[in-house]
Every structure is written in structure tokens, then in C-alpha cells.
C-alpha positions as YAML, in Angstrom:
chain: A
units: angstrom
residues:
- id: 1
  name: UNK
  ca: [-129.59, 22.49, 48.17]
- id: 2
  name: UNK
  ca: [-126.32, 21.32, 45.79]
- id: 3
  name: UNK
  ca: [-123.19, 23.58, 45.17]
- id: 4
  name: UNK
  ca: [-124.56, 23.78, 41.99]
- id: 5
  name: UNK
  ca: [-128.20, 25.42, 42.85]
- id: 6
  name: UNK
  ca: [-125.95, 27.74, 44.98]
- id: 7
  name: UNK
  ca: [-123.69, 29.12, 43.02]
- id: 8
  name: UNK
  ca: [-126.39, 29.55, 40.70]
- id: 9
  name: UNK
  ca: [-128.17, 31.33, 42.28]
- id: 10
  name: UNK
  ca: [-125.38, 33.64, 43.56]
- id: 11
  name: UNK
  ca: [-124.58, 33.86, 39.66]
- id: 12
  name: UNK
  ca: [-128.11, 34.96, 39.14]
- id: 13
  name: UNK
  ca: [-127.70, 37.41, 42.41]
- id: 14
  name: UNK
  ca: [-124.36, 39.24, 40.73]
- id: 15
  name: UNK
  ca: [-126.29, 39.54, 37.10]
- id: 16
  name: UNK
  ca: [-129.06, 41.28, 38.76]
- id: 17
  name: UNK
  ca: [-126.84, 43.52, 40.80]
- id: 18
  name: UNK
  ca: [-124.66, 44.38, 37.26]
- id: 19
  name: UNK
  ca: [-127.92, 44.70, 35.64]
- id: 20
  name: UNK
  ca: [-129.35, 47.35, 38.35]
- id: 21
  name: UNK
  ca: [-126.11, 49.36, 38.81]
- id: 22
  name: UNK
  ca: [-125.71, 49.52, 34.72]
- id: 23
  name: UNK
  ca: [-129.85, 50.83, 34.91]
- id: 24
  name: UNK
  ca: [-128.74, 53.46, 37.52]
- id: 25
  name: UNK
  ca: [-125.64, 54.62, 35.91]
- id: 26
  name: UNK
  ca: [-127.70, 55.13, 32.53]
- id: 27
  name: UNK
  ca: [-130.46, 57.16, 34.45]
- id: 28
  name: UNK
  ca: [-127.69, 59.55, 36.24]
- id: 29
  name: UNK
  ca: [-126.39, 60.08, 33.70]
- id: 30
  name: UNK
  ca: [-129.17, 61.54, 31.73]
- id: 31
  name: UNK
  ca: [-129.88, 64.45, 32.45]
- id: 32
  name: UNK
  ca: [-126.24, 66.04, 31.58]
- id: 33
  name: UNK
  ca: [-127.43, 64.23, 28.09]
- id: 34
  name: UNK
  ca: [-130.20, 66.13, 27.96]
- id: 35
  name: UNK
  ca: [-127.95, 69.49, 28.57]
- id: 36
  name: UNK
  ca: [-125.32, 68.47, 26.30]
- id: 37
  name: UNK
  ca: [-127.35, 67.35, 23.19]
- id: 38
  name: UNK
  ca: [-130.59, 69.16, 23.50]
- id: 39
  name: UNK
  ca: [-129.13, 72.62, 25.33]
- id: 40
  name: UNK
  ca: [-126.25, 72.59, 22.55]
- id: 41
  name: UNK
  ca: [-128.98, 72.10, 20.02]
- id: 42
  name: UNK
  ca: [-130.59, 74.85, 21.51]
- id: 43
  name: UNK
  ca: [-127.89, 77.31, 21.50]
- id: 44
  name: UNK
  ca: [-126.82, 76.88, 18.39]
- id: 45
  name: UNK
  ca: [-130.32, 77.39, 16.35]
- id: 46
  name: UNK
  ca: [-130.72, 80.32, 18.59]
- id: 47
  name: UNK
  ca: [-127.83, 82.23, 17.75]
- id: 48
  name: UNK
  ca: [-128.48, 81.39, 13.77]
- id: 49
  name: UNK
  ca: [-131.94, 82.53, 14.57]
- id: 50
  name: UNK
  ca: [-131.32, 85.58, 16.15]
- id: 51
  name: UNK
  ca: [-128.55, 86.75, 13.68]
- id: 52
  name: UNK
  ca: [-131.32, 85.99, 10.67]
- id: 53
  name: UNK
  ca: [-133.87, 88.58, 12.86]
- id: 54
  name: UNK
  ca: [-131.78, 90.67, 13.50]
- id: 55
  name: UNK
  ca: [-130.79, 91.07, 9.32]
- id: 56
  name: UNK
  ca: [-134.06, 90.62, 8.39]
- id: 57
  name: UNK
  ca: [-135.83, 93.24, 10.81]
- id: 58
  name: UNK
  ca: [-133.40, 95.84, 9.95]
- id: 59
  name: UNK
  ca: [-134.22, 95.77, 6.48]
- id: 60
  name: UNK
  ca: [-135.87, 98.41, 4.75]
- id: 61
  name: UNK
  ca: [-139.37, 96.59, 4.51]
- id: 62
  name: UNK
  ca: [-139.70, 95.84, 7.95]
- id: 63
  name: UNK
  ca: [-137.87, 99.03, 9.79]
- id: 64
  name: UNK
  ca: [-140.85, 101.54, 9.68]
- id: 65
  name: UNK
  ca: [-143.42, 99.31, 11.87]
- id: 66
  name: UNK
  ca: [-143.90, 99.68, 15.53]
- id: 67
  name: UNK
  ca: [-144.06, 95.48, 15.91]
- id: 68
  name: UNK
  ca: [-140.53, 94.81, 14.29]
- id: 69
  name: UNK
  ca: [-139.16, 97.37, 17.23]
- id: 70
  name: UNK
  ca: [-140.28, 95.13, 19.64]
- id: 71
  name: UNK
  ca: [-139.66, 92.40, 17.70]
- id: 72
  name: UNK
  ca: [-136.25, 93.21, 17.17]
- id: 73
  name: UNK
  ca: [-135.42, 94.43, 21.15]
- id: 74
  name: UNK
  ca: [-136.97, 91.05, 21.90]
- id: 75
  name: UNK
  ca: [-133.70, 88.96, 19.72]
- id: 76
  name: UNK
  ca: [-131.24, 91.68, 21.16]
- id: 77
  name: UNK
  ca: [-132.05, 90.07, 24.76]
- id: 78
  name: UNK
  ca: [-133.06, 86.41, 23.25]
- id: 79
  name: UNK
  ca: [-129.47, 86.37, 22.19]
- id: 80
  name: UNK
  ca: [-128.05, 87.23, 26.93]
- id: 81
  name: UNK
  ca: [-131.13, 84.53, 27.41]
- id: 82
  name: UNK
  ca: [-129.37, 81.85, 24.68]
- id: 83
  name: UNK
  ca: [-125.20, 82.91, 25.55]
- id: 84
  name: UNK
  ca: [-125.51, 83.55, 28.87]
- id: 85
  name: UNK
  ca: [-128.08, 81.67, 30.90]
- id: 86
  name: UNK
  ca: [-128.76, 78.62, 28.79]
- id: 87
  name: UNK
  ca: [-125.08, 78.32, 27.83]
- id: 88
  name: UNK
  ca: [-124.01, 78.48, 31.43]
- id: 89
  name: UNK
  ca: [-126.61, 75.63, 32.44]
- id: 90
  name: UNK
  ca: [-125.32, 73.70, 29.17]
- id: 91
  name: UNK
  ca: [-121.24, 73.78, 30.28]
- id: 92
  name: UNK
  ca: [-122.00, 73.32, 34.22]
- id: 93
  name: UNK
  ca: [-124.82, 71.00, 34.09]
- id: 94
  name: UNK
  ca: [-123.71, 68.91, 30.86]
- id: 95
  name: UNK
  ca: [-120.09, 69.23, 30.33]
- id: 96
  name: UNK
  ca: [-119.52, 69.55, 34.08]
- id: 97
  name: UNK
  ca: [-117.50, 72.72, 34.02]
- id: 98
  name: UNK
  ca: [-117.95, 74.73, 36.73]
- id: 99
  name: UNK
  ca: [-118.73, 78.20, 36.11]
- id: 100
  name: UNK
  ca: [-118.99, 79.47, 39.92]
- id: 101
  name: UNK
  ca: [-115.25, 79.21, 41.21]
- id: 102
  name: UNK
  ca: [-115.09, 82.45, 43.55]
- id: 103
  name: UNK
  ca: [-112.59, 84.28, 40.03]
- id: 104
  name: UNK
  ca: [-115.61, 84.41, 38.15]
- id: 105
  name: UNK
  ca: [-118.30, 85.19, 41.05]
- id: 106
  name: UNK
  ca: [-119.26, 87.71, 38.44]
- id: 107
  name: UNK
  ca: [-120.87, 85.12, 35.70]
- id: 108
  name: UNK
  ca: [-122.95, 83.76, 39.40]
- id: 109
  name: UNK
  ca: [-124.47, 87.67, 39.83]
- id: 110
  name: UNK
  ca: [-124.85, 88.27, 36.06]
- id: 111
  name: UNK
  ca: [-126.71, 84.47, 35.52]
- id: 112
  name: UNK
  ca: [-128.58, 84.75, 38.27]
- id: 113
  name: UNK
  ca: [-129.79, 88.18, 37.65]
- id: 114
  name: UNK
  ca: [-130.14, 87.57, 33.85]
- id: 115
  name: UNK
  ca: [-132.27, 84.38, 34.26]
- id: 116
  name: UNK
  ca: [-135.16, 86.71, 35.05]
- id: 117
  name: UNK
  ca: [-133.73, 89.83, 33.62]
- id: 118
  name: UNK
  ca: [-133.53, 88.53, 29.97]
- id: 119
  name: UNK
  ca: [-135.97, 86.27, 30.20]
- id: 120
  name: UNK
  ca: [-138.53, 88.65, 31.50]
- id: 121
  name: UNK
  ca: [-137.78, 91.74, 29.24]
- id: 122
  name: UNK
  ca: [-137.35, 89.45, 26.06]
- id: 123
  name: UNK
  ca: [-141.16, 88.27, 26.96]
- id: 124
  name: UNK
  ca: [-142.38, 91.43, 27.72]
- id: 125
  name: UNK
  ca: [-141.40, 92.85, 23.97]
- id: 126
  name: UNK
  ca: [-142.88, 89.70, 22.48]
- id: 127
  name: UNK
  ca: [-146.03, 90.91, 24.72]
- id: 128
  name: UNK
  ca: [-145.71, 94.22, 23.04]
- id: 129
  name: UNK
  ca: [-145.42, 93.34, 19.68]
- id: 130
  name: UNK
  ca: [-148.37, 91.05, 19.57]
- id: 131
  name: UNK
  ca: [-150.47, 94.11, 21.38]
- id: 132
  name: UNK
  ca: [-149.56, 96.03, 18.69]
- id: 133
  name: UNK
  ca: [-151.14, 93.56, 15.99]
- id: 134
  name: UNK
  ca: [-154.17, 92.60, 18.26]
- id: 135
  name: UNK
  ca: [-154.78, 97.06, 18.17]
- id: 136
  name: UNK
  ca: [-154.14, 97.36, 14.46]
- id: 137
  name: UNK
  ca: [-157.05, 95.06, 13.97]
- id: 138
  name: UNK
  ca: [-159.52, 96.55, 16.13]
- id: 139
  name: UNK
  ca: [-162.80, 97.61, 14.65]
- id: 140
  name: UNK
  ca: [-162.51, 101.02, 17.19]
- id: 141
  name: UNK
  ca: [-160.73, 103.79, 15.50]
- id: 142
  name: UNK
  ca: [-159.91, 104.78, 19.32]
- id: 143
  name: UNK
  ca: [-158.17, 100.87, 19.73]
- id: 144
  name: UNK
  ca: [-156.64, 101.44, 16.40]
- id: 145
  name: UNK
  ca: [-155.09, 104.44, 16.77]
- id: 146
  name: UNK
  ca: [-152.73, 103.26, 19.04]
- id: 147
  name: UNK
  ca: [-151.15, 100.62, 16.62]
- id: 148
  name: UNK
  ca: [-148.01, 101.00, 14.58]
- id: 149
  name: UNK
  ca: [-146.41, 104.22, 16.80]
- id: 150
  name: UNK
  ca: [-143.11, 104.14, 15.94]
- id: 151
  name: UNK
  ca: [-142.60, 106.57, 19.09]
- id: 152
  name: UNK
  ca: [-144.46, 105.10, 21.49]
- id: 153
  name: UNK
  ca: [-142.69, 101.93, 20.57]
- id: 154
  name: UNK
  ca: [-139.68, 103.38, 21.54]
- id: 155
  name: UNK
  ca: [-140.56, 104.65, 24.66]
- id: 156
  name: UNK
  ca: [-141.63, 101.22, 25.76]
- id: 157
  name: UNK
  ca: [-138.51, 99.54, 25.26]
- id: 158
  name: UNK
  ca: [-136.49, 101.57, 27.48]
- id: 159
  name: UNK
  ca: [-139.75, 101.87, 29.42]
- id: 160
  name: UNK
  ca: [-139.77, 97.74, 29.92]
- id: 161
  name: UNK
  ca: [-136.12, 97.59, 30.26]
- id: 162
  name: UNK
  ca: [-135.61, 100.22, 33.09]
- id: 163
  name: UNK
  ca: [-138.60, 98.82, 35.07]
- id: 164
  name: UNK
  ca: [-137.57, 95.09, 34.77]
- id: 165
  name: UNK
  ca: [-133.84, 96.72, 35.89]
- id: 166
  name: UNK
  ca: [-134.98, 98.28, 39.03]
- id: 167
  name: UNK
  ca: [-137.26, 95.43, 39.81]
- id: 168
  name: UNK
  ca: [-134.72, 92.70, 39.87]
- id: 169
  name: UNK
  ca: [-131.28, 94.30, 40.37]
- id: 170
  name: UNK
  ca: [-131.24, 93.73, 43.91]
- id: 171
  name: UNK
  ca: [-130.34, 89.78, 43.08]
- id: 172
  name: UNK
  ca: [-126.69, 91.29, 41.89]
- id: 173
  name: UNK
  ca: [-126.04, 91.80, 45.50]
- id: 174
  name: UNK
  ca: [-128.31, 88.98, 46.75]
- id: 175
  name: UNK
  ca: [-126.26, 86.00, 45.18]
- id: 176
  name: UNK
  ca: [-122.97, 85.33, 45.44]
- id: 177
  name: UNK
  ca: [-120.72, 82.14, 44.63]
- id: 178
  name: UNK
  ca: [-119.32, 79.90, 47.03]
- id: 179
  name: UNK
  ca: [-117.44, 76.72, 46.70]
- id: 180
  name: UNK
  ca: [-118.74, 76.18, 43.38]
- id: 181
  name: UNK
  ca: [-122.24, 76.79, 43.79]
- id: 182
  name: UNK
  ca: [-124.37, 80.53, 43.18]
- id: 183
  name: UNK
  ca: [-126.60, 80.56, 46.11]
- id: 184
  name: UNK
  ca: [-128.40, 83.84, 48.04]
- id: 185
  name: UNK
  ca: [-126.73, 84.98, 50.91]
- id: 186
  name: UNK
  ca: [-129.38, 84.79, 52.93]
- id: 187
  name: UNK
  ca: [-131.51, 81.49, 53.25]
- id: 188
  name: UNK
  ca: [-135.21, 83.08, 53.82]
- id: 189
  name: UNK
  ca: [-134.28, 84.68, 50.08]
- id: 190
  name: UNK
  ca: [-134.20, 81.26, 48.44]
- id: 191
  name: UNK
  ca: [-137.59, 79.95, 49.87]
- id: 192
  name: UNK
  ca: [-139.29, 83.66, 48.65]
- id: 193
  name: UNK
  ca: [-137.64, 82.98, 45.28]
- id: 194
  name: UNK
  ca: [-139.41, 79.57, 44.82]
- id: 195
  name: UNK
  ca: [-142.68, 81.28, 45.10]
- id: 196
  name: UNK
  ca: [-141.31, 84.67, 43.15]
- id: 197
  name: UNK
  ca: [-140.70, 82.07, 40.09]
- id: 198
  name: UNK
  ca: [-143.35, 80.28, 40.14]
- id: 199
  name: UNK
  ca: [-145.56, 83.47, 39.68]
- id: 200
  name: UNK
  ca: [-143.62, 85.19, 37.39]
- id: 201
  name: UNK
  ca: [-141.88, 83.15, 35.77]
- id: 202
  name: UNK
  ca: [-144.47, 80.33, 35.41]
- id: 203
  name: UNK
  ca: [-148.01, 81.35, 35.73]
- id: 204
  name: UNK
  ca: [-148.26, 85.00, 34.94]
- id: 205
  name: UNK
  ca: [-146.39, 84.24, 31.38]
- id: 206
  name: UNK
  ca: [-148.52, 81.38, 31.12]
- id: 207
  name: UNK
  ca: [-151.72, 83.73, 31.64]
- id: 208
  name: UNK
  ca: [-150.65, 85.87, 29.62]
- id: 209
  name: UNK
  ca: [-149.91, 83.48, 26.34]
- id: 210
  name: UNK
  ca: [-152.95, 82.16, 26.42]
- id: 211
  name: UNK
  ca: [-154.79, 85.46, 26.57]
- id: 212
  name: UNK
  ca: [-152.28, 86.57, 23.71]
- id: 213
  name: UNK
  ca: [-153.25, 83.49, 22.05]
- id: 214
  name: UNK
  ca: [-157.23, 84.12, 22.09]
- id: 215
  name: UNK
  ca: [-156.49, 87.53, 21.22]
- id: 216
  name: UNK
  ca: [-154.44, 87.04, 18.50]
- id: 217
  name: UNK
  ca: [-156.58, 84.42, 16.88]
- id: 218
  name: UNK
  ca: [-159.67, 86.69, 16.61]
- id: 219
  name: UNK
  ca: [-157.54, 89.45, 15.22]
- id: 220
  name: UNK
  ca: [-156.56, 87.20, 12.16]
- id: 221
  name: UNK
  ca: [-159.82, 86.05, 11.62]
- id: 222
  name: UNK
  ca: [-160.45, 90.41, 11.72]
- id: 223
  name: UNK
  ca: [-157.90, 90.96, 9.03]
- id: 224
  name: UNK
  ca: [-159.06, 87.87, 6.97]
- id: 225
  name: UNK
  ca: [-162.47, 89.81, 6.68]
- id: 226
  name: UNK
  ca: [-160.92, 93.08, 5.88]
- id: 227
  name: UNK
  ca: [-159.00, 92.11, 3.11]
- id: 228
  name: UNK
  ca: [-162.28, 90.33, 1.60]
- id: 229
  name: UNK
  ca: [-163.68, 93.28, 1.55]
- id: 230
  name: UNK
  ca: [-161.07, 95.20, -0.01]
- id: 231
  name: UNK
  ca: [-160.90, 93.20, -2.38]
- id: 232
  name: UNK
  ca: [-164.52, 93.61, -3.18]
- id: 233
  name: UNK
  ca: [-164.57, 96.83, -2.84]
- id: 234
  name: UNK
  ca: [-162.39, 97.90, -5.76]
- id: 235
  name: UNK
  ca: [-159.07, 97.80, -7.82]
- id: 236
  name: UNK
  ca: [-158.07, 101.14, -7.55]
- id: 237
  name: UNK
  ca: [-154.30, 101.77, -6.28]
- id: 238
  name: UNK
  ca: [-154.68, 103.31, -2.82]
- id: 239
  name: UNK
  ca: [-156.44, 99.90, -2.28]
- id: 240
  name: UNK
  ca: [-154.03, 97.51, -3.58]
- id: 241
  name: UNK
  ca: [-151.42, 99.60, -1.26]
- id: 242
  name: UNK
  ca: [-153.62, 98.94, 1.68]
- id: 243
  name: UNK
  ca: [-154.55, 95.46, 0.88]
- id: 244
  name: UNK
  ca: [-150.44, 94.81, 0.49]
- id: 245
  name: UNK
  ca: [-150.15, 96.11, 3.86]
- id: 246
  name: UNK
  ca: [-152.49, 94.40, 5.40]
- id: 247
  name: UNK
  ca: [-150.99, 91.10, 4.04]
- id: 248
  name: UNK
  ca: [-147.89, 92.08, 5.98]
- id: 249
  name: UNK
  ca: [-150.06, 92.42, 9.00]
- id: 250
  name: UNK
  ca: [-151.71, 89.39, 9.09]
- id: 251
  name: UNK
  ca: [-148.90, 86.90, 8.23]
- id: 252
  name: UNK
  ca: [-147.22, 89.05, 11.35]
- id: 253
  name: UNK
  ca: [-149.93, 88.21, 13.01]
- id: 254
  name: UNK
  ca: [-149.79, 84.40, 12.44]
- id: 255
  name: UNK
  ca: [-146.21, 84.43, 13.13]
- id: 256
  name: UNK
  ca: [-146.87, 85.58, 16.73]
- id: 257
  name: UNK
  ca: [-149.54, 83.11, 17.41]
- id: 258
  name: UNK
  ca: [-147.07, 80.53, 16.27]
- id: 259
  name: UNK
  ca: [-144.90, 81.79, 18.90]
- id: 260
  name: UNK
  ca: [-147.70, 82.05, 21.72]
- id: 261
  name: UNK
  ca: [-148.43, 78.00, 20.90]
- id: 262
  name: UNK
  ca: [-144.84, 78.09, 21.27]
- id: 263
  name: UNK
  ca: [-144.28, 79.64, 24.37]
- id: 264
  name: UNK
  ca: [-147.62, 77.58, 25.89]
- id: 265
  name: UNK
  ca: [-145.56, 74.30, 24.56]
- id: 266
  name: UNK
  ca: [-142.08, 75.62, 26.35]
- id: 267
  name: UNK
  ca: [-143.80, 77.08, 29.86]
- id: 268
  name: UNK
  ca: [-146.10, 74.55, 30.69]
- id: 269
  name: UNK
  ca: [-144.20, 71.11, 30.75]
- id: 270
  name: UNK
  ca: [-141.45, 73.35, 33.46]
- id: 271
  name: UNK
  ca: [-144.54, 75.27, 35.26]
- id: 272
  name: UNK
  ca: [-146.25, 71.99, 35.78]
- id: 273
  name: UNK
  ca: [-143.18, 70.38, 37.37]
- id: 274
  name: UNK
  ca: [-142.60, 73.41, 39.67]
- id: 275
  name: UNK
  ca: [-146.19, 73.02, 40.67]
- id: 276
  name: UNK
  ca: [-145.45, 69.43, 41.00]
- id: 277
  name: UNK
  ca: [-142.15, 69.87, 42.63]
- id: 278
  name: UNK
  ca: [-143.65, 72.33, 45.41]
- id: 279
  name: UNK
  ca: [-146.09, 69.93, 46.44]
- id: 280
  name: UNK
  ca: [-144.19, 66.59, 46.42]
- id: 281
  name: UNK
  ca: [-141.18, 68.19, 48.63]
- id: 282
  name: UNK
  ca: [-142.21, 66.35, 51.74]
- id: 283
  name: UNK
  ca: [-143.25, 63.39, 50.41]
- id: 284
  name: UNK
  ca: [-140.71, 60.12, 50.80]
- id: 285
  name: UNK
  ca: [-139.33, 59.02, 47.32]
- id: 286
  name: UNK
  ca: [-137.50, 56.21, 46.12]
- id: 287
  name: UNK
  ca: [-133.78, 56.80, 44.81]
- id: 288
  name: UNK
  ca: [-135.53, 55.71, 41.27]
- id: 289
  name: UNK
  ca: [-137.94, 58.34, 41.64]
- id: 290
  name: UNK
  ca: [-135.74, 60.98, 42.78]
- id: 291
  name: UNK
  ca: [-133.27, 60.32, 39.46]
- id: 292
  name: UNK
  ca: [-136.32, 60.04, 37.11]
- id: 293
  name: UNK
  ca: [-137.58, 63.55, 38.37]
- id: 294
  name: UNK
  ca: [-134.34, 65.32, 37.89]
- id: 295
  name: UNK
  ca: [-134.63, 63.89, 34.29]
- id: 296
  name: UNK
  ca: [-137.83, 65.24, 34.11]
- id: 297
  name: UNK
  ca: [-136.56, 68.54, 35.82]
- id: 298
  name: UNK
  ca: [-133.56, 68.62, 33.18]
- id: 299
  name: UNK
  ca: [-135.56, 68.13, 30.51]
- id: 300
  name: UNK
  ca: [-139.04, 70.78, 30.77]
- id: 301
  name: UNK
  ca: [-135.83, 73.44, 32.43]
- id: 302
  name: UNK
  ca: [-133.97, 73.05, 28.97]
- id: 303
  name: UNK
  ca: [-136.81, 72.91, 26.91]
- id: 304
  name: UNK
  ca: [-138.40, 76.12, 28.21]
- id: 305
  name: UNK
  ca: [-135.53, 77.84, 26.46]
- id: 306
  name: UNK
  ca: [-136.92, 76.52, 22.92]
- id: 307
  name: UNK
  ca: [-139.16, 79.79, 23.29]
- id: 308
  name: UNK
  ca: [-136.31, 82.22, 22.35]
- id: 309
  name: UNK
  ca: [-134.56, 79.99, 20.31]
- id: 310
  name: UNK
  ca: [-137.17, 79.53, 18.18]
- id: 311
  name: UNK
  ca: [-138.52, 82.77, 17.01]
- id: 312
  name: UNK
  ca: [-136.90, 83.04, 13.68]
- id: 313
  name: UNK
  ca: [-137.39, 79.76, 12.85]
- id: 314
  name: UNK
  ca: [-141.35, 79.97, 13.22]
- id: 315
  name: UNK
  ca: [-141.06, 82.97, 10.79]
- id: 316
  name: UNK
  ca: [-139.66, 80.91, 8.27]
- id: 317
  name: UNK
  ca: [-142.00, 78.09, 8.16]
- id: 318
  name: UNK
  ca: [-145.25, 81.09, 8.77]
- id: 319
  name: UNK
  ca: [-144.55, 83.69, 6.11]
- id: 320
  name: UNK
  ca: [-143.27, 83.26, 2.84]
- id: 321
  name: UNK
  ca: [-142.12, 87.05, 2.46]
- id: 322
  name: UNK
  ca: [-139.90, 86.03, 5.33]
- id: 323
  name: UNK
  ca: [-137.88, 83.10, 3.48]
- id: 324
  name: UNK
  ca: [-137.48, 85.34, 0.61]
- id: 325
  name: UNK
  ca: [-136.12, 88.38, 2.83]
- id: 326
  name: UNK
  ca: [-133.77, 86.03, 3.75]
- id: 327
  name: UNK
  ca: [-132.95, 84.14, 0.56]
- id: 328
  name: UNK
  ca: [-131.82, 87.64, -0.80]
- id: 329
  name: UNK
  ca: [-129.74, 88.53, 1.97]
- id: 330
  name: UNK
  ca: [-127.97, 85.41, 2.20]
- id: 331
  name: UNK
  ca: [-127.28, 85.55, -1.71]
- id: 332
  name: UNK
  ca: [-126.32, 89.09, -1.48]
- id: 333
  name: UNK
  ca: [-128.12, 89.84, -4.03]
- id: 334
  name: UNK
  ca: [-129.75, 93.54, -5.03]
- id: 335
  name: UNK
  ca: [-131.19, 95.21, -2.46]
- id: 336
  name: UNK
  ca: [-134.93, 94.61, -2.40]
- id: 337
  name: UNK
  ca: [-138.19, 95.35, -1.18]
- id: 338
  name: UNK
  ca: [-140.92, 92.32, -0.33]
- id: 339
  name: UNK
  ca: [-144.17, 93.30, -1.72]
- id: 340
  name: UNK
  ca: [-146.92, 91.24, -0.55]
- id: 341
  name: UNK
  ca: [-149.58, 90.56, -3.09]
- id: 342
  name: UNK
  ca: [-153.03, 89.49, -1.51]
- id: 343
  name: UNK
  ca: [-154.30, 86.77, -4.40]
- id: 344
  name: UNK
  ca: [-151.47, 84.21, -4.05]
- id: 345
  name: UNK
  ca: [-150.29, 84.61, -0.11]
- id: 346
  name: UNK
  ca: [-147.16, 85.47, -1.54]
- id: 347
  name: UNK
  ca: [-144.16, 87.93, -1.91]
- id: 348
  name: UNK
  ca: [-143.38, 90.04, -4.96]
- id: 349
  name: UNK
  ca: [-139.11, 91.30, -4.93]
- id: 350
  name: UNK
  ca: [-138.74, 94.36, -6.99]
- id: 351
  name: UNK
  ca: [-135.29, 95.69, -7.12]
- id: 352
  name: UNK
  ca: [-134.62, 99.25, -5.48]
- id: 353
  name: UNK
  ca: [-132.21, 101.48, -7.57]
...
């Protein structure tokens, strides 16, 4: 072989070697992309989102149901889900900040706590509210009757948020921060936890949406049928009144089986890799494989936040009573009240003096 052929080939040898440490320096560094651009993206359209519920479901044409209680508990604790546990994950796991030096072993208890906590109570009201629609259009007086209590609605949101409480508190005293890192003190906790999240955090939601989802979909087809035959029945004003509420009720009632697609689309992709990631532990992996799974893992964690992030944003595209609600409040213009008029699927403003 000539000098020539040789040091070709060594040049060939150091291109490849450039090539294959620029590859793995791209694919490390990934998944703090995925933090900083999509968890930042996140984070801020929640917090615009939950501001615009929380104006909108205070108003006077949406205070006096039982579903916009829920509804509205739910963006109190979307908005500890969005600024505390996803904005933690975003400034340790994409800006590299870290948010568990032993000062501040207080943000390890409250994340660590909160990432069921919120999360949990938050999908528990969504749960609520869309039990509350799938009652109100039973054909059963005795499932009916149980629809739109104000009281009752009340009852279950300290109800849900004391149980949750008692349930999970213990994990304030479980976890502590050490050298940088929020770990259980005690190492058999961390292997129960595994299987604790997977089943309710992963497949019991996931259960749940799509039963929501089934549920939910017959109950709008319900609705669609009784305003047909109000509308046939008469044009007398008692009925218009009912067939405006109604309206109401089912665009509600699309909105939250927007959200349960939603919430399938944010749960599965992360409860998939858990299932994935339980049963692949043992298995030897490539340093290519390992790095394209925590991209993977990065990815379906952050993305399962697009759930409460995305609430208010569903309403807008779902009910065009909803964009006009908000049109008027951002223009501060007269106060109003959205009346929903069954022919044209859309919302009527009439000034309140």
C-alpha cells in the first residue's frame, strides 16, 4: 500500500469519526430542545389559556351551570400543573438550571407532590364536568336529575381536592433533594412509584378518556335529537328558551370531547413508552438507542402536558359563543350576555343595562 492510500484512508478514518461525534452531539442534545422550544411553547399558551377561562367562566352567562364549576376548578390547578411542574422540567431539563440545590428542597417536595397532585385533581374536575353533560342528556328523569347542581358541584370540588390531598401528601415527606437531584428517601419507594404511575397516571386516565369519549359522543348525538324535536314541536317562548339552552349544552358538550381526543392524543404516546420502558429495562442497548429513547422519553413526557395547556384553546376553535365571549372581553366592550340561537349554530350579544 503507498503513503498516499494511507493517509487516505486515515483522512477518510478522521471524517468518519468528526462525522459520528457531530451525529452524537446533535442527538444529546435534543432532548433539552425539546424542553426548551416545545415546554416553553407549552407554558406560555397555557397561562394565556387559562387566564381566557378563567374570564370567560366567570362571566355572567356561564356562572350559574354546575359544568363551568368544574370547569373552572379544573384551570385554577391547570395553571400549579403549567408554573410549577412543567416549568420546573422546562428550566432543569432545558435550560439546565438546577432547581434541587438543598436552599430550595422545598420546590423538590412541592414538584414532586404536585406532579400527581395537580395533575390528578385537574383531571378529576375535567371527569366531573363531562359527567355532568353525559347526565343532562340522559333520557331517565332519575339520570337527569342529577345534572346542573350547582351544590353538589361544590361539594365535589373540595370533595376531589381533600381526597387527592390525603392520598398523596405522604410524598412531601417521602422526597427530599440531595446533591441536585429530588429522589425518595427510601429506595423500595421509587420501584412502588414506577408501578403507582403507571396505573394512575397512565392507564386509569387512559380508561377513563376513552369511556368519557364513548359517553360523550352518544350524548351529543342525544341533544342533536332533542333540539329536532323542539324545534318541531313549536315556536312558542318557553321553547325557544329551552332550545337556547340546550345549544349551550351541546357545544359544551363537543368542547369536552375535543378535550377527551385530546387527552387520548397527550396520555398515550407517554403511557406507551412507560409500558415500553418497564419492559425493555433489562434488555442490552446500544449508546444510539439509549439517546434516541430519552428523545423519545423527552418528547411523549412534555407533550403529555399539551392536555392542560390546551383547554381554552379547543373552546375557541369548538364553540363560536366562546370566541365572541372573549372578543367582548378583550375589547372591553358593554357587558353582555351570549344568547345561543339554534338555526345558525351561532351566538346572539345583547347588551345588559
Amino acid at each position: 500500500m503507498s503513503i498516499n492510500d494511507q493517509d487516505t484512508i486515515n483522512n477518510t478514518s478522521i471524517t468518519d469519526r468528526a462525522s459520528s461525534s457531530s451525529s452524537s452531539g446533535i442527538i444529546s442534545i435534543l432532548p433539552n430542545l425539546v424542553n426548551v422550544y416545545i415546554g416553553t411553547f407549552l407554558c406560555m399558551m397555557g397561562n394565556i389559556g387559562c387566564i381566557g377561562n378563567i374570564i370567560v367562566f366567570q362571566s355572567q352567562a356561564f356562572r350559574s351551570r354546575a359544568y363551568t364549576i368544574y370547569l373552572f376548578a379544573e384551570t385554577i390547578f391547570d395553571i400549579f400543573v403549567i408554573d410549577i411542574v412543567l416549568l420546573t422540567r422546562v428550566i432543569e431539563k432545558g435550560y439546565g438550571i438546577p432547581v434541587y440545590n438543598s436552599p430550595y428542597d422545598f420546590i423538590c417536595k412541592i414538584r414532586q407532590t404536585g406532579s400527581y397532585y395537580f395533575v390528578l385533581v385537574s383531571f378529576t374536575f375535567f371527569t366531573l364536568a363531562t359527567l355532568d353533560r353525559v347526565l343532562c342528556a340522559q333520557r331517565s328523569n332519575s339520570f337527569r336529575k342529577w345534572s346542573n347542581r350547582v351544590t353538589l358541584a361544590y361539594k365535589m370540588v373540595i370533595i376531589s381536592i381533600l381526597f387527592w390531598f390525603i392520598l398523596l401528601c405522604h410524598r412531601l415527606y417521602v422526597y427530599t433533594a440531595v446533591k441536585s437531584k429530588c429522589n425518595p428517601r427510601f429506595d423500595w419507594y421509587d420501584e412502588i412509584d414506577n408501578y403507582i404511575e403507571a396505573v394512575i397516571m397512565e392507564i386509569c386516565p387512559l380508561i377513563t378518556v376513552f369511556v368519557l369519549a364513548y359517553l360523550l359522543r352518544r350524548s351529543l348525538r342525544n341533544a342533536i335529537e332533542r333540539q329536532t324535536n323542539v324545534a318541531t314541536a313549536g315556536t312558542q317562548v318557553n321553547t325557544t328558551k329551552r332550545s337556547q339552552l340546550q345549544q349551550i349544552d351541546s357545544q359544551i358538550t363537543l368542547m369536552l370531547l375535543l378535550q377527551s381526543i385530546m387527552a387520548i392524543i397527550s396520555f398515550l404516546p407517554y403511557g406507551l413508552y412507560v409500558l415500553y420502558n418497564h419492559i425493555t429495562t433489562s434488555w442490552n442497548k446500544s449508546t444510539l438507542q439509549v439517546a434516541i429513547e430519552k428523545i423519545i422519553a423527552e418528547l411523549t413526557h412534555t407533550l403529555l402536558y399539551t392536555f392542560f395547556a390546551s383547554s381554552f384553546h379547543i373552546s375557541m376553535i369548538s364553540s363560536s359563543g366562546f370566541r365572541r365571549e372573549v372578543k367582548r372581553i378583550v375589547l372591553m366592550q358593554k357587558k353582555i350576555h351570549p344568547i345561543y340561537t339554534q338555526a345558525a349554530n351561532t351566538v346572539t350579544i345583547q347588551p345588559q343595562y
